[in-house]
C-alpha positions as CSV (number, residue, x, y, z in Angstrom):
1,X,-163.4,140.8,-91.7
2,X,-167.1,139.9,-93.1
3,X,-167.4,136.9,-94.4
4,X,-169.6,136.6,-97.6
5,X,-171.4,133.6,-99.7
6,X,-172.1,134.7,-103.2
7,X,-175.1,132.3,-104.7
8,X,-175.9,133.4,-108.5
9,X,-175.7,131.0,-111.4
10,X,-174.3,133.5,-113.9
11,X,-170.4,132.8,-113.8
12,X,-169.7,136.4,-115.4
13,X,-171.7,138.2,-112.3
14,X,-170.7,136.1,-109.8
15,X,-167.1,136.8,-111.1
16,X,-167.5,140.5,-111.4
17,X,-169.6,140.9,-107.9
18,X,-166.2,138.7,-106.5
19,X,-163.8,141.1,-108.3
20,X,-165.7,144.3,-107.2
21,X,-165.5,142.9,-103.6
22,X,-161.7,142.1,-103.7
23,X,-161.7,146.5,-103.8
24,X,-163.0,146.2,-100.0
25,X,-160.3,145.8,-97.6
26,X,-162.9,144.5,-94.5
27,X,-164.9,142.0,-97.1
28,X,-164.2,138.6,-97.9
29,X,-165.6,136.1,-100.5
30,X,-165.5,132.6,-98.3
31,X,-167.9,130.7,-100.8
32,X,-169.4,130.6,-104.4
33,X,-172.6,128.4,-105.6
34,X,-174.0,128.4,-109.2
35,X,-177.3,127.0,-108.0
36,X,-179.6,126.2,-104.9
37,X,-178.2,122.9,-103.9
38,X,-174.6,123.9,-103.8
39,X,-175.7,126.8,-102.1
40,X,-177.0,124.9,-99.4
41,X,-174.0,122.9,-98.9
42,X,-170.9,126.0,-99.4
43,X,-173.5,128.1,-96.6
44,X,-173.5,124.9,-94.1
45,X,-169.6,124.6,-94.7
46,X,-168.4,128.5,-95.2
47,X,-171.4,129.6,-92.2
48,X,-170.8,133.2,-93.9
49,X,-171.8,137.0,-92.0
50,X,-173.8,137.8,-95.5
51,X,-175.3,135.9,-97.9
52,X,-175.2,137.5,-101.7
53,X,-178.2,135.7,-103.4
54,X,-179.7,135.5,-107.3
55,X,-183.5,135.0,-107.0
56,X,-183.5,133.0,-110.2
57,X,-181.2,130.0,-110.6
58,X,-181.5,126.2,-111.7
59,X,-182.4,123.1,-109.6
60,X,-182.7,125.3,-106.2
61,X,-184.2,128.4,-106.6
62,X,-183.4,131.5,-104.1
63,X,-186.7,131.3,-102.9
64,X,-186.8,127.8,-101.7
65,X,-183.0,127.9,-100.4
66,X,-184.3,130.9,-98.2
67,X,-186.7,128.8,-97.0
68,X,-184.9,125.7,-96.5
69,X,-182.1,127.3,-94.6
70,X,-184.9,129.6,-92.7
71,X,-186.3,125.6,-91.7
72,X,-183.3,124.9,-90.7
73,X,-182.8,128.0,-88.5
74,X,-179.3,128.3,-90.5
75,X,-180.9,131.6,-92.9
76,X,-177.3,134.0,-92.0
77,X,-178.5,138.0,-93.4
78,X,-179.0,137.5,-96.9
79,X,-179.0,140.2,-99.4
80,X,-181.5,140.1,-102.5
81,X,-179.5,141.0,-106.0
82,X,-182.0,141.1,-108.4
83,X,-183.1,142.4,-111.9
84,X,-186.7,143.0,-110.2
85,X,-188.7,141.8,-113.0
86,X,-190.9,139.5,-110.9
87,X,-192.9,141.2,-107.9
88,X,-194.3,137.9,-106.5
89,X,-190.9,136.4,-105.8
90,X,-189.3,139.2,-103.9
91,X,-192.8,139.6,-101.8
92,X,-192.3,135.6,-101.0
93,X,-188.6,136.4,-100.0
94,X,-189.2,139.3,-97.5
95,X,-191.5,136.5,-96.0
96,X,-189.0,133.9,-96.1
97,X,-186.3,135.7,-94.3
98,X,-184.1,138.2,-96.7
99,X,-183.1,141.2,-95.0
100,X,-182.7,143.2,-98.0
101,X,-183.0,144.0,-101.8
102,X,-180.5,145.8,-104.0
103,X,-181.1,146.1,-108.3
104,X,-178.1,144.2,-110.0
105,X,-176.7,147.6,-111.2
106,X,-176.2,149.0,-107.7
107,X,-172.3,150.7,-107.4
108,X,-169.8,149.3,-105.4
109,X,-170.0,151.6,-102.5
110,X,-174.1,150.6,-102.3
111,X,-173.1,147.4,-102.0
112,X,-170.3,147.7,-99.7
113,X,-172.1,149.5,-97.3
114,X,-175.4,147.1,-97.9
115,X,-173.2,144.0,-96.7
116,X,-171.6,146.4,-93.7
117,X,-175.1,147.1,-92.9
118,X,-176.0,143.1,-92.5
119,X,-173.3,142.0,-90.8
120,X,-173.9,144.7,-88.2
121,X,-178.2,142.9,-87.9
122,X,-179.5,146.0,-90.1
123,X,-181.5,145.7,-93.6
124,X,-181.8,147.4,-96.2
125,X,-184.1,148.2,-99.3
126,X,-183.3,150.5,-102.5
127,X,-185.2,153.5,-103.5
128,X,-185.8,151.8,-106.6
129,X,-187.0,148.8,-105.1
130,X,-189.4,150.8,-102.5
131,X,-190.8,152.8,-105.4
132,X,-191.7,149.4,-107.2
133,X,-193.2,148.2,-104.4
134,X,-195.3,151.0,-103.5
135,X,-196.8,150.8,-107.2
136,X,-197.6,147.0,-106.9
137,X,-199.3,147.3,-103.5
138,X,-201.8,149.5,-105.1
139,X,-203.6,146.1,-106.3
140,X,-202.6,143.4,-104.1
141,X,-202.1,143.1,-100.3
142,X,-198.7,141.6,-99.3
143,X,-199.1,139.2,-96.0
144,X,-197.4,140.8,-93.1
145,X,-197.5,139.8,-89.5
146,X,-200.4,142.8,-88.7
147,X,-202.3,145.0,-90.3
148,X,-202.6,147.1,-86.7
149,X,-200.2,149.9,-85.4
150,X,-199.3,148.9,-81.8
151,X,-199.2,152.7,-81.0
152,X,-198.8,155.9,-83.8
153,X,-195.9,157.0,-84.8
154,X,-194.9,160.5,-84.1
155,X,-194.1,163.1,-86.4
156,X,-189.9,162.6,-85.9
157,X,-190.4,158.5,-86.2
158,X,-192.7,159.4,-89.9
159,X,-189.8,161.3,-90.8
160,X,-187.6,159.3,-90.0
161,X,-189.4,156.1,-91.7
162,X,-189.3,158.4,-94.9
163,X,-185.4,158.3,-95.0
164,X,-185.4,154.8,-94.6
165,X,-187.8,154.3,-97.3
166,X,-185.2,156.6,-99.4
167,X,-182.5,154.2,-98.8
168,X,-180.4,156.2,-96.0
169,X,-178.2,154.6,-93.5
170,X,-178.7,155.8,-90.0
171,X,-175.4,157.6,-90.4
172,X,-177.0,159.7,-93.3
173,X,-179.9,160.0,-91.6
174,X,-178.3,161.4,-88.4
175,X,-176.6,164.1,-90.8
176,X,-179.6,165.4,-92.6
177,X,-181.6,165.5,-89.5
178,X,-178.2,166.9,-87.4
179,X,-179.0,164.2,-84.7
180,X,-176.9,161.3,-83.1
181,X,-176.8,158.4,-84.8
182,X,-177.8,156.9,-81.4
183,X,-181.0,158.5,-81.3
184,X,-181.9,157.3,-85.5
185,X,-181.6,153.9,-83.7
186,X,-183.3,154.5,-80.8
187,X,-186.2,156.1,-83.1
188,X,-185.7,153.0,-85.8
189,X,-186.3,150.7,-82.6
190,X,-189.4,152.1,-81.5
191,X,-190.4,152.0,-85.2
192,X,-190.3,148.8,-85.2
193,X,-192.0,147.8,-81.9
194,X,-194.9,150.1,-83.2
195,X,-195.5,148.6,-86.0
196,X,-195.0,145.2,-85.1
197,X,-192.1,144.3,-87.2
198,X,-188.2,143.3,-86.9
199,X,-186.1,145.1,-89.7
200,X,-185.9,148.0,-92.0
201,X,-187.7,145.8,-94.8
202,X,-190.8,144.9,-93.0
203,X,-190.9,148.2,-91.6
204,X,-190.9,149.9,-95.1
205,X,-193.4,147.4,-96.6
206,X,-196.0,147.7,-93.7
207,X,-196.2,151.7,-93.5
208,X,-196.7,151.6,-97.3
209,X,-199.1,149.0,-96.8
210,X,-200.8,151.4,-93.9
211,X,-200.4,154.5,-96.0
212,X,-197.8,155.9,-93.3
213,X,-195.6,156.8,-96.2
């Protein structure tokens, strides 16, 4: 069973996001917080597999509770839900430690499959979201660890990269490129070594930020 922490202060979401989750028969909802603080404290007492977390809330902030529990090396995989409508604070958590982004209005199966994807070490990052993102880097320069490519990518690994970008789990990748699924890890893996990076996020965000993609 994976364990999850929902931290958003809108009772209404948080109740629907609960109720939607209640549909999954391998998900749990351990914990609920309505700001920061009590975020803090029901993640220190619930020590969730996923964290569901609002960007925006009173007295605590997503931001700064990412960073506090990063601090405290006690940050568990923490999914971004968010309305999108401020670029600056979703840069700012992809360097504080969130390991992915999904738009409020993702479906149920998206989300499902988001929080699978967590609990198992992966990230992930809407299409939306990427598209966003690749608009805003045209007139800013987001801080990641390197702006150098260890070693080029080959053509399968850009391919590859491009899925990612898309939003496809390695599963869905394997089927549209009729490989294993072993071997879209083993090619997500050497991604990342090669660009210097630990997770699908970062990975996105830098080969945009190279022009890779």
């Amino acid at each position: 069973m994976i364990r999850v922490c929902l931290v958003e202060d809108q009772q209404l979401v948080r109740h629907g996001i609960r109720t939607l989750l209640s549909l999954a028969p391998d998900i749990e909802v351990v914990g609920e917080a309505a700001d920061g603080e009590e975020g803090l404290a029901v993640i220190a007492s619930t020590k969730p597999d996923v964290v569901l977390l609002d960007l925006r809330m009173p007295k605590l902030n997503g931001l700064e509770l990412l960073r506090r529990l990063r601090e405290r090396d006690a940050l568990p995989p923490t999914l971004v839900l968010t309305t999108f409508d401020d670029d600056e604070m979703v840069f700012a958590a992809i360097r504080s430690g969130a390991r992915g982004f999904l738009l409020k209005d993702v479906s149920l199966d998206r989300l499902t499959d988001a929080i699978r994807g967590l609990a198992e070490g992966g990230s992930c990052i809407q299409p939306a979201i990427t598209e966003r993102i690749m608009r805003a880097m045209e007139s800013r320069q987001p801080e990641f660890e390197s702006g150098l490519v260890v070693e080029q990518l080959s053509e399968r690994e850009i391919e590859v990269l491009r899925l990612v970008a898309a939003g496809y789990s390695n599963r869905e990748i394997a089927d549209l490129l009729s490989i294993s699924e072993g071997t879209v890890k083993n090619h997500t893996s050497s991604i990342f070594a090669k660009l210097g990076v630990r997770d699908r996020v970062r990975a996105v965000l830098k080969a945009i930020d190279l022009g890779l993609i």
